[in-house]
C-alpha positions as CSV (number, residue, x, y, z in Angstrom):
1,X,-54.2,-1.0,-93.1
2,X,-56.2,-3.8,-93.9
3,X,-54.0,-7.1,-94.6
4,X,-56.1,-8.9,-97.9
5,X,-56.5,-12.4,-98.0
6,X,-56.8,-14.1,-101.4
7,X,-59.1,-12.6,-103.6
8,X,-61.8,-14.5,-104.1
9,X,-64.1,-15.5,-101.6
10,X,-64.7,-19.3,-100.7
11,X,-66.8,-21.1,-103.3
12,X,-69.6,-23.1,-101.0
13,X,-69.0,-25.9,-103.9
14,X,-65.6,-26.2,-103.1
15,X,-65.9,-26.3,-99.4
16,X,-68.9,-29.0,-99.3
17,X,-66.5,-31.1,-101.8
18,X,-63.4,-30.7,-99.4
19,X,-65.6,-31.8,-96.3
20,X,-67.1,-35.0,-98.4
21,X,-63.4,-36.1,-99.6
22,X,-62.3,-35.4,-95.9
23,X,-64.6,-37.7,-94.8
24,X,-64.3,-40.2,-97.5
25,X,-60.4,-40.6,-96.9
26,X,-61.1,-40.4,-93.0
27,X,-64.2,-43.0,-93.0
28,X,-61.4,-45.2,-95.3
29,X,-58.9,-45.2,-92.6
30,X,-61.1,-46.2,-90.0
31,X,-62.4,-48.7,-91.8
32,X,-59.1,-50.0,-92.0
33,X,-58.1,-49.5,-88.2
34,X,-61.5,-51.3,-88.1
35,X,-60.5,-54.3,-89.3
36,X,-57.0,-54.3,-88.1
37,X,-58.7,-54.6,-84.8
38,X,-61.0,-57.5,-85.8
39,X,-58.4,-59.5,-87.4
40,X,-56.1,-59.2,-85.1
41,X,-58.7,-60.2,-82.4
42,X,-59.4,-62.9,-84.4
43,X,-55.9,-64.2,-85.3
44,X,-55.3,-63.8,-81.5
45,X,-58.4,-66.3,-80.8
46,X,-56.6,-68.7,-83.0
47,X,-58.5,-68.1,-86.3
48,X,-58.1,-69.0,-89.8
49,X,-54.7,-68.0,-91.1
50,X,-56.3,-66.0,-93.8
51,X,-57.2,-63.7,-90.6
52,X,-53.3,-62.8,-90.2
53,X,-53.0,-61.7,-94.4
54,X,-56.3,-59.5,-93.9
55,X,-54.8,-57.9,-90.4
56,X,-51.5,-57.4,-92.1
57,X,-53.0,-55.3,-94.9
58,X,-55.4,-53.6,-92.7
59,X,-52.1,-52.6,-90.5
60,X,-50.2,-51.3,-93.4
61,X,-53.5,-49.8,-94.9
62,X,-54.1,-47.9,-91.4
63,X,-50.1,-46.9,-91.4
64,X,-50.2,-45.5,-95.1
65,X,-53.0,-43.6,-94.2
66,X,-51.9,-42.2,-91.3
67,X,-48.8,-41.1,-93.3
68,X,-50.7,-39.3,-95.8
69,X,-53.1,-37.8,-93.2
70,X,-49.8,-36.1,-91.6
71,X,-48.5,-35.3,-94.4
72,X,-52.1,-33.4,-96.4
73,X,-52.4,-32.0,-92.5
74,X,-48.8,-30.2,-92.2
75,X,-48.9,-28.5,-95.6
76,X,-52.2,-26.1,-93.7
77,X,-51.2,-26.7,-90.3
78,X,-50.2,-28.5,-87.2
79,X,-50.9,-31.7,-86.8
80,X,-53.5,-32.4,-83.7
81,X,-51.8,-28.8,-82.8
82,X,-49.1,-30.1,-82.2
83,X,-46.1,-27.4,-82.7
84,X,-44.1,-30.4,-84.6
85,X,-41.0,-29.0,-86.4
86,X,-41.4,-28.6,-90.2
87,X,-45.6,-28.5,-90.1
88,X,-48.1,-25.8,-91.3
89,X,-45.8,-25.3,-93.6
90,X,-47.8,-23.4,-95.9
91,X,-48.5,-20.8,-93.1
92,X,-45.0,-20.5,-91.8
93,X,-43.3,-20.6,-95.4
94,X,-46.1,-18.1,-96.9
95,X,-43.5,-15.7,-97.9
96,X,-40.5,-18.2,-98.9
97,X,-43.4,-20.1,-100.9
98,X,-44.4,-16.3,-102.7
99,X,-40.8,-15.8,-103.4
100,X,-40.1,-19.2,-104.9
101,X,-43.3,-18.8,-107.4
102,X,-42.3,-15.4,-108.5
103,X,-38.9,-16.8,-109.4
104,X,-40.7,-19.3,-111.0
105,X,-43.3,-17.4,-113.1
106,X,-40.1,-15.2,-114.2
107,X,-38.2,-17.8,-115.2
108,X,-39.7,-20.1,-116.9
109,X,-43.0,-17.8,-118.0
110,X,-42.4,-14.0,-118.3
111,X,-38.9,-14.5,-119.7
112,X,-38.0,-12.2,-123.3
113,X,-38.3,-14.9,-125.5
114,X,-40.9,-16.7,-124.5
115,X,-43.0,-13.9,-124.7
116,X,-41.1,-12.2,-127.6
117,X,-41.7,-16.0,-129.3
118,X,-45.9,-16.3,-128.0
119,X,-46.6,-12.7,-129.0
120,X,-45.4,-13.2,-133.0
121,X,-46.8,-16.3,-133.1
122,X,-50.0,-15.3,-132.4
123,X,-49.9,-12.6,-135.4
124,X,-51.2,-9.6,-133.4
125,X,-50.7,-7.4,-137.0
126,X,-53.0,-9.4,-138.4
127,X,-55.7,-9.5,-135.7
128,X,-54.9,-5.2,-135.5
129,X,-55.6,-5.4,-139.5
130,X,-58.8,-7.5,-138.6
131,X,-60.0,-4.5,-136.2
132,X,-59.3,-1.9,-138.4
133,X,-60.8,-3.2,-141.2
134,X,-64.4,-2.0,-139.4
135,X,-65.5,1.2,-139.6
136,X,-67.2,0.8,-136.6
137,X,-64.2,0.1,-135.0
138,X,-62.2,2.8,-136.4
139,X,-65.0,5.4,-135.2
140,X,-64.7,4.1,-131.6
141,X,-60.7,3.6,-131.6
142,X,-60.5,7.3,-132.8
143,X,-63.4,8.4,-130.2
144,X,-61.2,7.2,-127.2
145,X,-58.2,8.2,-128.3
146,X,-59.8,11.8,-128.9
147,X,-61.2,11.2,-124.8
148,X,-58.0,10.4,-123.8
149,X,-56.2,13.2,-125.7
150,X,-58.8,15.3,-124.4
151,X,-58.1,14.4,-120.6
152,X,-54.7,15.0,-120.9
153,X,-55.0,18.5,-122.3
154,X,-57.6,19.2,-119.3
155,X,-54.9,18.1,-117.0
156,X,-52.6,20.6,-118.4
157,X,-51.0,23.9,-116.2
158,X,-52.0,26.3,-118.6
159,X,-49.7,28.8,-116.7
160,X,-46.7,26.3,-116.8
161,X,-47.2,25.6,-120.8
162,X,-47.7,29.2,-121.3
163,X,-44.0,30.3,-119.5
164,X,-42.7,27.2,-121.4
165,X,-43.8,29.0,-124.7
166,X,-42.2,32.0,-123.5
167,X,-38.8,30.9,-122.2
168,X,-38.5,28.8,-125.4
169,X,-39.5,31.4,-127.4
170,X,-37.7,34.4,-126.3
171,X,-34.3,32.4,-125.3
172,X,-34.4,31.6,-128.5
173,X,-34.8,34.7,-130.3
174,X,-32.6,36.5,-127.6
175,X,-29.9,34.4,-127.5
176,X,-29.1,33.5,-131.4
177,X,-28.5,36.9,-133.6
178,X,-30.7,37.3,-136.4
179,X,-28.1,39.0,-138.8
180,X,-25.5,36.1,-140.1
181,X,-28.4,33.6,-140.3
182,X,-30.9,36.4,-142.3
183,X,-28.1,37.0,-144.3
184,X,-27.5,33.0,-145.0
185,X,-31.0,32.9,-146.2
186,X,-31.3,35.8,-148.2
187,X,-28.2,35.1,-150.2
188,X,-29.0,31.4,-151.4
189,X,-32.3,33.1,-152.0
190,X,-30.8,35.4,-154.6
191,X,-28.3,33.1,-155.7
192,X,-30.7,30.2,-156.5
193,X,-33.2,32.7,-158.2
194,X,-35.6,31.4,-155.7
195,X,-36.6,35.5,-154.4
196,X,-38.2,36.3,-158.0
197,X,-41.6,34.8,-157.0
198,X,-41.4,36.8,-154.3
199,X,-40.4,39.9,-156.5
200,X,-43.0,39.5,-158.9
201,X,-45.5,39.3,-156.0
202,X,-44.4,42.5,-154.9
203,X,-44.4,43.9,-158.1
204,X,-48.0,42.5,-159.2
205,X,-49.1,44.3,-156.0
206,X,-47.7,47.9,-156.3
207,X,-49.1,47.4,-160.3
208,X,-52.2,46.9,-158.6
209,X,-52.0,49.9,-156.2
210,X,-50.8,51.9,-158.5
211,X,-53.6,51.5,-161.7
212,X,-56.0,51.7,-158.6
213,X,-54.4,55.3,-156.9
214,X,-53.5,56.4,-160.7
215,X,-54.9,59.9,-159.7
216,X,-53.5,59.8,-156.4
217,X,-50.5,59.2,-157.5
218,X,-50.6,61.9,-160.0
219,X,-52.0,64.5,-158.2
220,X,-49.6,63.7,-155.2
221,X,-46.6,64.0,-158.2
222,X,-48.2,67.4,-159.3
223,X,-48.6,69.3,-156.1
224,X,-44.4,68.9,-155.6
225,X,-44.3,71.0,-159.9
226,X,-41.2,73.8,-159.2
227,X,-43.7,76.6,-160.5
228,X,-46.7,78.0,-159.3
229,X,-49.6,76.1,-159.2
230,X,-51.9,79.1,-159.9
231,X,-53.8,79.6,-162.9
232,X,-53.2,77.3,-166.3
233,X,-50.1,75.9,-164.8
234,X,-52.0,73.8,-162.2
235,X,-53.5,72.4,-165.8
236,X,-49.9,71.5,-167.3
237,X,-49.1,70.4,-163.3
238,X,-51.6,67.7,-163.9
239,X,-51.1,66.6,-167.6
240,X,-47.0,65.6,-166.1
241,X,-48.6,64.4,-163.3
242,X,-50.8,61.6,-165.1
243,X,-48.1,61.2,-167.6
244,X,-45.5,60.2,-164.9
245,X,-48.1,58.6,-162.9
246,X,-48.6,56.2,-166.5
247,X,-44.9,55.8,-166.9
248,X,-44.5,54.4,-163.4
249,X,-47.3,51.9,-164.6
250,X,-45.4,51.4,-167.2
251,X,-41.9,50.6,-165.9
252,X,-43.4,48.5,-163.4
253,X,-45.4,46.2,-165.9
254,X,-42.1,46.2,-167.8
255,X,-40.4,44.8,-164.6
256,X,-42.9,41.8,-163.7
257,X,-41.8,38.7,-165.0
258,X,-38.3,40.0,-166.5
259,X,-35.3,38.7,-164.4
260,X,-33.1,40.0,-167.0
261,X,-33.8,43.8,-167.1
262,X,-31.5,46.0,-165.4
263,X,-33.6,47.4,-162.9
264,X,-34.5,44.1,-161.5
265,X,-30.9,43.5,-162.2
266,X,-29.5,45.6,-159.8
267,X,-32.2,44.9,-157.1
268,X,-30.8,41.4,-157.4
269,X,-27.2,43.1,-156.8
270,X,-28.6,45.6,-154.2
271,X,-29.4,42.4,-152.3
272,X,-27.0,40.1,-152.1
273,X,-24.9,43.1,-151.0
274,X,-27.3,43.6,-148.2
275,X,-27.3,39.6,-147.2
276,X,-23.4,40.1,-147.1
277,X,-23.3,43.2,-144.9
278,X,-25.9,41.4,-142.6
279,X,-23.5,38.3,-142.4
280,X,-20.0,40.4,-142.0
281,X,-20.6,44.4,-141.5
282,X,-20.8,44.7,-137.7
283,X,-22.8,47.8,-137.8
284,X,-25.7,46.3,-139.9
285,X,-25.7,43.0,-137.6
286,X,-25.8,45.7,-134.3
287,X,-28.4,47.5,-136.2
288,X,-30.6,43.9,-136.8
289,X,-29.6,43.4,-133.5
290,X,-31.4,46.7,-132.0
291,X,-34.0,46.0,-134.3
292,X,-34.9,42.9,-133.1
293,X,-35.0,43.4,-129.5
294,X,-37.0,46.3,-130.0
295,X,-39.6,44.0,-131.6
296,X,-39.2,41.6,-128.7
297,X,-40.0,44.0,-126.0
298,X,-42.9,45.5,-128.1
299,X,-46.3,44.7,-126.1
300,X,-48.5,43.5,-129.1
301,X,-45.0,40.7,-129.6
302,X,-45.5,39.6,-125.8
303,X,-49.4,39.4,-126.9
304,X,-49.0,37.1,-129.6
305,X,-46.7,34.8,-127.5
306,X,-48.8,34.5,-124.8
307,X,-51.7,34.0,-126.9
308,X,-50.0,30.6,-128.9
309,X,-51.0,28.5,-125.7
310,X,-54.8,29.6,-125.7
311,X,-55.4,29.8,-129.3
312,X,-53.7,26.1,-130.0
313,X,-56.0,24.7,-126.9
314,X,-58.8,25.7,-128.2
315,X,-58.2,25.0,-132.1
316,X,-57.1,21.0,-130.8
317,X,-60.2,20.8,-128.2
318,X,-62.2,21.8,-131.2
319,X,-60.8,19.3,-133.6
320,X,-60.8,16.4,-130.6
321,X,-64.3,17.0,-129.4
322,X,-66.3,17.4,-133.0
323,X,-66.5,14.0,-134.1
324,X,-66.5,15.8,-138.2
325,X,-63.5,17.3,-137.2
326,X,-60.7,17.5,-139.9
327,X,-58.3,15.5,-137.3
328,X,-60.5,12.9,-136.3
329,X,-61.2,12.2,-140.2
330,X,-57.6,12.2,-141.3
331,X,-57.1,9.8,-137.9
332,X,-59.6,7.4,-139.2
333,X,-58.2,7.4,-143.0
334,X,-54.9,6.6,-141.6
335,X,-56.0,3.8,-139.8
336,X,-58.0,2.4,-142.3
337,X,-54.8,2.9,-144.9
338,X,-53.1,0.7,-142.2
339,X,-55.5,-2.0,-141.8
340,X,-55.1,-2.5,-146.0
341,X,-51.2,-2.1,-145.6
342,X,-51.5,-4.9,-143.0
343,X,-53.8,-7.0,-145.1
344,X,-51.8,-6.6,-148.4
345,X,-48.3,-6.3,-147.5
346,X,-46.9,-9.2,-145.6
347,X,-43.7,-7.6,-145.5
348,X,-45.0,-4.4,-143.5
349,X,-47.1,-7.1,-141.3
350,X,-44.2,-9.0,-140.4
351,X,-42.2,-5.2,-139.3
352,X,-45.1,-4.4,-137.3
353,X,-45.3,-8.1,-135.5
354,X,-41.9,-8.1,-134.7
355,X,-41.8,-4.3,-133.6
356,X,-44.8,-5.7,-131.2
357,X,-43.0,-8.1,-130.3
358,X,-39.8,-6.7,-129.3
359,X,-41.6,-3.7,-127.4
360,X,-43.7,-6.5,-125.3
361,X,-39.6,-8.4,-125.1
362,X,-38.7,-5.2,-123.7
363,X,-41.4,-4.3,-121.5
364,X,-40.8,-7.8,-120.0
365,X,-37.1,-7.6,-119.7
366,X,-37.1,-3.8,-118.3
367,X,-40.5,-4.7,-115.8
368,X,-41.0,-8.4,-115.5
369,X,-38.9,-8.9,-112.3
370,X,-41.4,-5.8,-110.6
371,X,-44.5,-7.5,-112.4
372,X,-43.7,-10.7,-110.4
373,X,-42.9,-9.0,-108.0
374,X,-46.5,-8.4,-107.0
375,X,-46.8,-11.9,-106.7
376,X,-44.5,-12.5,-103.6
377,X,-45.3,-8.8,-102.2
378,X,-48.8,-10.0,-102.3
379,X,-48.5,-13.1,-100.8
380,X,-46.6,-11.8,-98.0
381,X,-49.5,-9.7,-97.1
382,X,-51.6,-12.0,-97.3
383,X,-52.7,-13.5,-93.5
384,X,-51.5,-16.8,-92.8
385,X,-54.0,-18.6,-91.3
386,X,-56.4,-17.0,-94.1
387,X,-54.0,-18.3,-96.9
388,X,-53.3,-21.8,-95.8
389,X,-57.5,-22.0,-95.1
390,X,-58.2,-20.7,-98.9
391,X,-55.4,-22.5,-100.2
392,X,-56.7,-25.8,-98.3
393,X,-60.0,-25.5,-100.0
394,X,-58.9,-24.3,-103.2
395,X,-56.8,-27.6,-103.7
396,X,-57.6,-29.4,-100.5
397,X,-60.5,-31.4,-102.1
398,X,-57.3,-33.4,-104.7
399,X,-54.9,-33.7,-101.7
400,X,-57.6,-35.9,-100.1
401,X,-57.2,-38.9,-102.8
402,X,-53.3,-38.6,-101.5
403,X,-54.7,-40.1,-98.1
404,X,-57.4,-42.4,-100.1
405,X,-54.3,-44.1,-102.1
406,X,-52.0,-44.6,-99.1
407,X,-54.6,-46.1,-97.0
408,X,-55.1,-48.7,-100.3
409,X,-51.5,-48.9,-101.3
410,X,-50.7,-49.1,-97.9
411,X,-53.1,-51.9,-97.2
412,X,-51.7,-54.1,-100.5
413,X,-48.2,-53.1,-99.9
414,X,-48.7,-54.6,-96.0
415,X,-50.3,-57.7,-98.0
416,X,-47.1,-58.2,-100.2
417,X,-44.9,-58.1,-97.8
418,X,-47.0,-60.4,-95.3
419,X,-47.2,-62.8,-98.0
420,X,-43.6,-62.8,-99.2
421,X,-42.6,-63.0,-95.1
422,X,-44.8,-66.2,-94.7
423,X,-43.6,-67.8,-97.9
424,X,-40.3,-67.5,-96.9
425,X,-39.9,-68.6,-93.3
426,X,-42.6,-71.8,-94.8
């Protein structure tokens, strides 16, 4: 396994920068070690006594920078490679140094209010209204959800969604009985008058078969005549056999739309007396019972179930894939209903910031400490050497004016002090 350095590679810019500063603050100190030399050959000789101050300050100038040179060096690495205790500290502390920033960022950055606070204040409902508010962007919101919907689907076990449907289906059925709850429903049915839609249906339809099989009807009612059908008495067979046929009519049209009449009546009694027998009479619940399990082990029932699954793929890869579909339409209504409810109703904007809001709160306080994470668990794979060379030239090029402003400090501090020495023993 490969161990990754930082991730980008070195900028030339950077690294010719680094090298110029490096020799700036290098050319600086030997400049001053320059002079320290000269001046103090000089004071030796029996110079001026200005040549004492300037050797002074060079002295101090040349200590400073020395300082600062050891102290720039043993961040990346050993000074003159010498194993000194408490140098290359960036390459030795890599992973303490990876640790300490992730505790950092988690602290004081990725912490639930801050974000909770950052995310609300920069009034994402109002930006989301913004979006939705073009069509163009509604089209290719909807488009990618549809891909994405569509991706999932093709990554679903058919097989396994299939004996899903089943299980679910036929535990179901098997397990609960079908009497007590049929009976349930069938009496508040009939008690709340809400079956006579249904009983007019039924009626309105055997009118209708009946005015359309009127001869059927009758001839079916004459064949079963007592007598004889031979001769004139098939005639009189048939003349009862319309006339019943017509009375039937009759009685039927006289039933639709009359709750009240006695026939319909004591249909409405004949039923609640069945939904009572299928809540409490054991044989009729045995009977629903037998019933039902006969229609579960039927093969065109086992057809039907297994055929949910395919039938409901293909009618949602149909509606996800045609961009004219019904559900991608409706999808881009409601989202153009939200942008204007996001727009116009500050108090709907507000629920939606702060539900943002709390779900990014949330994400941060259920995943922060892992997102951080990634900071210290990269660092420590990082390579040392590699590190403390990127780091160096990422920031190295700044840490260079540390040495430039001991060398001068140095020098003007070593000045000071000179002076206030002289001016004292004087």
């Amino acid at each position: 396994m490969s161990v990754p350095a930082l991730a980008a590679p070195d900028d030339p810019d950077k690294v010719r920068a680094l090298r110029r500063m490096k020799m700036v603050s290098t050319g600086l100190l030997i400049l001053a070690a320059v002079i320290f030399l000269f001046a103090w050959r000089m004071q030796s000789a029996g110079g001026a006594a200005y040549w004492g101050y300037i050797r002074a300050m060079a002295e101090a100038g040349v200590v400073g920078g020395l300082a600062d040179w050891f102290a720039v060096t043993a961040l990346f690495r050993h000074p003159l490679g010498l194993p000194i205790p408490h140098t290359a500290l960036i390459p030795t502390k890599k992973d303490q140094l990876g640790e300490s920033l992730s505790t950092f960022v988690h602290g004081n950055f990725l912490s639930r209010d801050n974000v909770v606070e950052k995310v609300e204040a920069a009034q994402p409902a109002q930006r989301l209204a913004e979006y939705l508010a073009d069509a163009g962007h509604r089209e290719r919101l909807v488009a990618e959800g549809a891909s994405l919907a569509q991706a999932l689907l093709d990554n679903v076990d058919d097989q396994q969604v299939q004996t899903m449907i089943r299980n679910a289906v036929f535990t179901q059925l098997t397990e609960n009985a079908w009497g007590p709850p049929a009976g349930r429903l069938l009496f508040a049915a009939v008690d709340n008058g809400n079956h006579t839609g249904v009983v007019d249906g039924i009626l309105t339809a055997l009118h209708r078969w009946l005015v359309e099989n009127r001869e059927r009807v009758a001839t079916v009612i004459a064949d079963r005549g007592p007598i004889s059908q031979d001769g004139p008495i098939r005639w009189v067979h048939e003349r009862i056999g319309y006339k019943a046929a017509d009375l039937l009519i009759q009685w039927v049209t006289n039933l639709e739309g009359n709750p009240d009449d006695p026939a319909r009546q004591q249909l409405d009694a004949a039923l609640l007396q069945i939904a009572d027998d299928l809540q409490h009479d054991p044989h009729m619940i045995e009977r629903v019972e037998g019933w039902k399990l006969a229609v579960l082990q039927h093969p065109e029932t086992q057809r039907v179930v297994d055929g949910i699954w395919p039938a409901a793929r293909q009618i949602i890869t149909e509606a996800l894939q045609n961009p004219d579909s019904d559900l991608r339409r409706r999808a881009q209504e409601y989202l153009a209903d939200t942008a204007v409810r996001l727009r116009d109703d500050p108090e709907f904007a507000a629920s939606v910031d702060a539900r943002i809001g709390g779900a990014a709160g949330y994400l941060v306080e259920r995943y922060g400490a892992d997102a951080v994470g990634l900071i210290s668990d990269t660092v420590k794979r990082w390579d040392a050497s590699e590190a403390s060379r990127r780091i160096e030239v990422a920031v190295g090029k700044d840490l260079q004016f540390i040495r430039i402003n001991g060398t001068v400090v140095g020098a003007l501090a070593g000045l000071v002090i000179y002076t206030i020495g002289n001016a004292l023993v004087g």
